[in-house]
N, C-alpha and C positions, 0 to 999 in steps of 0.2 A: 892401207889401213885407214888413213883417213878420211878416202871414197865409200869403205866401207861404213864409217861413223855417221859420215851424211847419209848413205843410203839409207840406216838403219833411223833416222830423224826423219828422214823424208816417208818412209814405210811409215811411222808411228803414228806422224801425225795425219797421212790418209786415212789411216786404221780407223782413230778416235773423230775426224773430220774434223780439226783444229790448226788451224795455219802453223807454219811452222816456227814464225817468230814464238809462240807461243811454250811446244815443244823447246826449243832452243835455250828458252828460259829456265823452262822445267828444267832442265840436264844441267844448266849450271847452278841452282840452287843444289840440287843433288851433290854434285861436286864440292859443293864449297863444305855441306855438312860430313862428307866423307874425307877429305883432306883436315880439314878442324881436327879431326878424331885422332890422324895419326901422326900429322908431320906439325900442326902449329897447337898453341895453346886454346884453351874454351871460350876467353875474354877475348879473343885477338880479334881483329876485321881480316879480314879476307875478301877477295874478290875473285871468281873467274869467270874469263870471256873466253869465247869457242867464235873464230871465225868462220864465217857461214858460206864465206869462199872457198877456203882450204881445210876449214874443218880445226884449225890447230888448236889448242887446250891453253889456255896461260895463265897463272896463278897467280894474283895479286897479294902481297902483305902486306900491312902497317905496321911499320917501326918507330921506333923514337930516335932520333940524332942525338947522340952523346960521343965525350972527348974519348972515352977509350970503355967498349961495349963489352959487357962480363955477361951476355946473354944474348948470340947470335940470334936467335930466331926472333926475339921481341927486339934488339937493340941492333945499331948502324954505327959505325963510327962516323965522325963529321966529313974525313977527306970520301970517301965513300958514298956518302951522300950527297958531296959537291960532283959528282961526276953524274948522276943520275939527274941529280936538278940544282944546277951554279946556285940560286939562289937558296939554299936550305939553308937554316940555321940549327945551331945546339937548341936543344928541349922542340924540338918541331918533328911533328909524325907526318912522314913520309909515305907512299904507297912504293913498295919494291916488287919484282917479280921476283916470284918465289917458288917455281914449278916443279912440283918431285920428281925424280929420276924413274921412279917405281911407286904408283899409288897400292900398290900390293890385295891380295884376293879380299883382303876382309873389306878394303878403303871402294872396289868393285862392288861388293854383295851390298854394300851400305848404298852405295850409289844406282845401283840397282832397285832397290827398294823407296828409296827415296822418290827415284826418276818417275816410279809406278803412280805414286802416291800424289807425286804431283800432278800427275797426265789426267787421273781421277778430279782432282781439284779444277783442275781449269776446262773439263770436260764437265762439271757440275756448272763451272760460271758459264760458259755456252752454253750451256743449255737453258738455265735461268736466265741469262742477257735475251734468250731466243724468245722463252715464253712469256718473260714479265711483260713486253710489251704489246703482247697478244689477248689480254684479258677480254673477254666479249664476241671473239673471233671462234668461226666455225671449221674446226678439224676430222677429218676424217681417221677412225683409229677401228682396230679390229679386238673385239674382246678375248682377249688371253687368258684370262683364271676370274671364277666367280667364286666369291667369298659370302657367310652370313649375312655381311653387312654392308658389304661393298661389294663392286667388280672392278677388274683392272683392264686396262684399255691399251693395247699396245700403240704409240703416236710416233714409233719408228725408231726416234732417237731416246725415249725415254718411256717410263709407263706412267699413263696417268690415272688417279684415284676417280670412280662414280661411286658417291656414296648412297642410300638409302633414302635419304632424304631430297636428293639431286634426278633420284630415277621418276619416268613417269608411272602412275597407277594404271595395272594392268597392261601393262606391256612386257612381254615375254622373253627375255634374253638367253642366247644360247652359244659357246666357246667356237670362235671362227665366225662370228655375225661383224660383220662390219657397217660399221656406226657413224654420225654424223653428228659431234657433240659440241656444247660451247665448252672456252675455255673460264672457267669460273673463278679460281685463285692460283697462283701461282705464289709459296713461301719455300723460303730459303731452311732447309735443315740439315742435322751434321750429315745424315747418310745422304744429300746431295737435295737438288730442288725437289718440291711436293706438287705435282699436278692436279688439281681438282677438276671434274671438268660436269657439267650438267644436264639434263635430258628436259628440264623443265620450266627452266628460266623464260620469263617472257623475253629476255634480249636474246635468246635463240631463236625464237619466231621472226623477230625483226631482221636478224642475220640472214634467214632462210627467205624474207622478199625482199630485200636487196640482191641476193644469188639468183633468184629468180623472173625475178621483173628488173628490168633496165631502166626503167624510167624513172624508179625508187633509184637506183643504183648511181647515176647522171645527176640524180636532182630534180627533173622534171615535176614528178609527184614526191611529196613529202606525206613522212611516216608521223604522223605528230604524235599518236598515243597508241598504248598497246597495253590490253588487260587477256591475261589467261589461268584458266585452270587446266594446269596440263592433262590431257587425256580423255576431255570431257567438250569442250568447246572455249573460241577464242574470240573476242573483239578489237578488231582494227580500225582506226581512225586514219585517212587519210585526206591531203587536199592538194589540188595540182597549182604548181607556183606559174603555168600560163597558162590565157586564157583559152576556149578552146578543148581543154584537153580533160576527156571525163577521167577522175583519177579511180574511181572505182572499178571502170569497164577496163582498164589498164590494168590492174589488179586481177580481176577475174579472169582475161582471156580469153580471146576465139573459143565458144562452146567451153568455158572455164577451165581452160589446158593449163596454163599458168595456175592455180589456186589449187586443182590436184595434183598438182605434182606436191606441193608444199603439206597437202592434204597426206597424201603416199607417203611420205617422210616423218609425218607424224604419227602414222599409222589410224588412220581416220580423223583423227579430231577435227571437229565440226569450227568454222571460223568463217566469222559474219567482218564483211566489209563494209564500214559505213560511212559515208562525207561528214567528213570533220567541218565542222561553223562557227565564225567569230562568235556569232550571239547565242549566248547561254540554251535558251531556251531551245531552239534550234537542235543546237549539238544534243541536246537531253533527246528531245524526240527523236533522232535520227539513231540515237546508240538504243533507246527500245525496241526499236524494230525487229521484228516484222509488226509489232503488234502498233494499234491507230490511235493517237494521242488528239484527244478534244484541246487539252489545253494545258500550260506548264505553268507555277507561279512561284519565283523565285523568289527567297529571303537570304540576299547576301550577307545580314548580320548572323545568323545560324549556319548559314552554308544549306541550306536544306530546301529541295527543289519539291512540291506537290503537284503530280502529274494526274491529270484526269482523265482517264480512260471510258468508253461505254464498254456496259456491264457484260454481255460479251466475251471481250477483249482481256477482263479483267485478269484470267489463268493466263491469259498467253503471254500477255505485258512482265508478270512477274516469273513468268517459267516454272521448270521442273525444280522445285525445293529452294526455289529463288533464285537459282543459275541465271537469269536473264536480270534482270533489277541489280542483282549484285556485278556482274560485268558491266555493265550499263554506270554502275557509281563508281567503278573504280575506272573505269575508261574516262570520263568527267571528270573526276575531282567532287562529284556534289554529292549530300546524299540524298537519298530517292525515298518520295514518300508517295505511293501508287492509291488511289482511290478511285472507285466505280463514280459513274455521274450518280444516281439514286442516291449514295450515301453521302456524296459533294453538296448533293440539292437540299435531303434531309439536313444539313448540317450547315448548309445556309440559311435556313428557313427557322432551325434553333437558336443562331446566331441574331437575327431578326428581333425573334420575341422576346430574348434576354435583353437584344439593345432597346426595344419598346418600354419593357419595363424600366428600366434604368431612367428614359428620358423621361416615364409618368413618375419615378422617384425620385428625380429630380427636379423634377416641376414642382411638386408638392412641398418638397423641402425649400424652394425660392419663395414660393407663396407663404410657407410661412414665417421663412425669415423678414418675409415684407410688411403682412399684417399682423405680426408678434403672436397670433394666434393658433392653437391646433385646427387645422380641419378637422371637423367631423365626418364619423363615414355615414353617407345613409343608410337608414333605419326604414322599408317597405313597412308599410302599417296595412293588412289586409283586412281588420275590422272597419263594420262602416260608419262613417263619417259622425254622426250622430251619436252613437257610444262609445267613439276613442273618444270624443272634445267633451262627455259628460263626465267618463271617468279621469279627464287630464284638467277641471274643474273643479272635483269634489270627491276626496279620499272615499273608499268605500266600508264602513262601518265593519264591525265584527258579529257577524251572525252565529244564533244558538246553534249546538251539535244535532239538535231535534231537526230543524230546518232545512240543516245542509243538503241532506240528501234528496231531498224530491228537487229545493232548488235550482241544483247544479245541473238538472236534466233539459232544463229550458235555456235560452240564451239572456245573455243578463239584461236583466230589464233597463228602465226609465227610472232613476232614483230622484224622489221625489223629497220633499223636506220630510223628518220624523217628527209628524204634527199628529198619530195617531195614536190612543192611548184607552181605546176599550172597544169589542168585540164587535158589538153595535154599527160602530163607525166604517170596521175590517168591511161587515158584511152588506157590500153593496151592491146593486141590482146589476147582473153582469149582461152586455149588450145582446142582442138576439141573435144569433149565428144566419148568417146570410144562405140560402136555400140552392143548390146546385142544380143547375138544370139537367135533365135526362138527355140524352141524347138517343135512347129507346124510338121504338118508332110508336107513330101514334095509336094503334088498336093495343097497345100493352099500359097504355098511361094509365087508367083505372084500374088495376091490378096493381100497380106499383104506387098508385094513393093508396091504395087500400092495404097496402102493406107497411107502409110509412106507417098511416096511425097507428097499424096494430105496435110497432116497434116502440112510439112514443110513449104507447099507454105500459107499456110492462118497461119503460124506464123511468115514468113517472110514480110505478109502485113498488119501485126497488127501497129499499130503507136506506138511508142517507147514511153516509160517512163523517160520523161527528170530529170536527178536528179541533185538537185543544192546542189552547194558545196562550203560553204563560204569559201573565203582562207582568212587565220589569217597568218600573218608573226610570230606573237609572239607563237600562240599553231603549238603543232606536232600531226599529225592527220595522222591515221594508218585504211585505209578502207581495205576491203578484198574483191580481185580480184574478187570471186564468186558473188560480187553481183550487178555488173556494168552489164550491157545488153550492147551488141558491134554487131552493124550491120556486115557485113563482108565485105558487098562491101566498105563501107565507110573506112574498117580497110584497105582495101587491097588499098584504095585511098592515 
């Protein structure tokens, strides 16, 4: 029977994959609350041990040493306990053995149930002791039950949770597909541990070229940064710690066998490998790639990198919907501000003339902080020289409403003193109009004297335009010769 007891410990805990010290335990905690129930009291200690040699069962009590004991099962008498252990005293608990003859069917079924209960318990702690220190590690599991909002992943010894947010976009799962997932969370709950595991974590990419390349695996080439959107494309930064050794071409593989397979496992996703570099600007350029950087110019107080690209390059720099710029800043650390050269040059060149005028606004205001005066702005004067300096010499008087209008038609005259004071005086003999030469050829010149005179004489019989001319003693009135009509005979009278 007691070959029997170990066999059946020994079966149980191959069943569960639990050492057996483990089981062992299990069965006497079971024990100890089945016996409690029917042979000792509820407050009592108890103990039992199950040798793992012989399998044998032995039940431990606590009593108390007193002179003469009125409650066998909690109480010892003192000679009684000097034979178990010489030095016991009165009022001192003891551990006695205390073994039932017959633990009876119910003190079984209890222990039975109990033992169950336990076996589940420390098959929960295996399992959490197994995976808590696996977080980031890549498992192989085959999909079991797909749910709304999850799928459940069978990982052998337990099932673990992909939730909805953990799956990649567009990727198609189906019950018996077997999977390559990370382990993402591992919590402890009453129905036993919680396996989370993910399809889109970028530490999944990094797990998947370590499996794949040796030289990431060894240490050779180092992984230093990793940006992805699952399902779509990834960027990888690497750099080899000796010299020698190209870390990208390590990565990619003979005819890129290494980088598809990793590709295969993703189920396409597109993933650019690019030399990671100490210097900023560097790492910037090489993570835009494929597209060709003119120039990078960093502002470490903002964090923010301005890449100049030619114009061109500009779609390809920044990708499909900004997939490429955006992998690019988060692989970095920086963020990325992409500009065509045209609009870099445009925007040097504005930069320029704002700074021109600043340093003539500031010129201007030194000047006049030093001669206490305002500059003046010049003033172009396009009248000529001759009647700006007459009328910047001599205000110009107020002419009659009668006057105004023919005079405004002429340019303004020569202002003379207001020294004239009757008609007489107005009307002086106006100079003889200088004669234009013809440029007619010479058989026409007789024709065109003789056409002159006739014009002269029927201007000379025109009737004159008498022009009246109020005299004001108090206003000065300034008329211009040019517009008096002066007969000649009458002048020459």
């Amino acid at each position: 029977m007691k070959s029997d007891f170990l066999l059946a410990i020994t079966q149980i805990s191959a069943e569960k994959n639990l050492p057996s010290e483990v089981v062992l335990s299990a069965v006497e905690a079971a024990l100890v609350s089945a016996y409690r129930k029917d042979n000792f009291t509820a407050a009592q200690n108890i103990e039992v041990k199950i040798n793992p040699t012989s399998g044998k069962v032995q039940v431990w009590a606590e009593k108390v040493v007193v002179e003469r004991p009125s409650d066998s099962i909690s109480e010892i008498s003192l000679d009684e306990a000097r034979q178990i252990n010489p030095e016991a005293q009165q009022d001192e608990a003891i551990m006695v053995e205390s073994t039932p003859a017959n633990a009876g069917r119910i003190a079984a079924q209890t222990a039975k149930q109990v033992i169950l209960q336990r076996l589940h318990e420390a098959e929960h702690s295996a399992i959490f002791e197994e995976y808590a220190g696996r977080e980031g590690d890549i498992v192989t599991g085959l999909v079991q039950r797909m749910e709304p909002r999850q799928i459940l992943v069978d990982l052998g010894r337990t099932e673990a949770i992909l939730p909805a947010a953990e799956q990649v976009p567009g990727e198609r799962y189906r019950v018996g597909q077997r999977l390559k997932v990370g382990i993402l969370e591992v919590v402890r709950t009453s129905k036993g541990p919680r396996v989370i595991v993910t399809r889109s974590h970028p530490e999944l990419l990094r797990r998947l070229f370590e499996m794949e390349i040796p030289e990431i695996f060894n240490g050779t080439v180092a992984l230093e940064s990793v940006a992805r959107e699952a399902g779509y494309r990834s960027k990888v930064a690497v750099s080899a710690s000796q010299e020698g050794i190209d870390p990208v071409g390590c990565c990619v593989g003979l005819r890129g066998i290494r980088i598809q397979n990793i590709v295969n496992e993703l189920n396409g996703e597109k993933i650019d490998v690019v030399m990671w570099d100490q210097d900023a600007s560097a790492f910037i350029a090489n993570a835009l790639s494929p597209a060709q950087i003119l120039n990078v110019a960093l502002s470490t107080e903002d964090g923010i990198a301005t890449v100049i690209v030619p114009d061109r390059q500009l779609s390809l720099a920044i990708g499909r919907e900004g997939q490429n710029v955006r992998l690019a800043a988060k692989l970095t650390g920086w963020r990325i501000d992409i500009k065509s050269a045209s609009a870099a040059e445009a925007e040097r060149a504005e930069a320029a003339e704002v700074e021109e005028e600043t340093e003539l606004e500031e010129t201007a205001k030194l000047e006049e902080a030093v001669t206490g005066e305002e500059v003046p702005a010049e003033i172009e004067d396009t009248r000529e020289p001759a009647l700006a300096q007459a009328e910047a010499s001599e205000p110009s008087p107020a002419l009659d409403t009668e006057l105004v209008a023919p005079i405004a038609a002429v340019e303004p005259p020569i202002r003379a003193k207001p020294a004239l004071r009757f008609a007489e005086d107005i009307l002086a003999v106006a100079p003889p109009k200088p004669q234009v030469k013809s440029k007619k050829k010479k058989g026409s010149q007789s024709r065109d004297s003789a056409r002159e005179t006739t014009e002269e004489r029927a201007v000379t019989k025109r009737p004159r335009r008498q022009v009246e001319i109020p005299i004001d003693d108090e206003d000065d009135v300034e008329i211009p010769i040019d517009e008096v009509e002066v007969d000649e005979d009458e002048a020459e009278e």
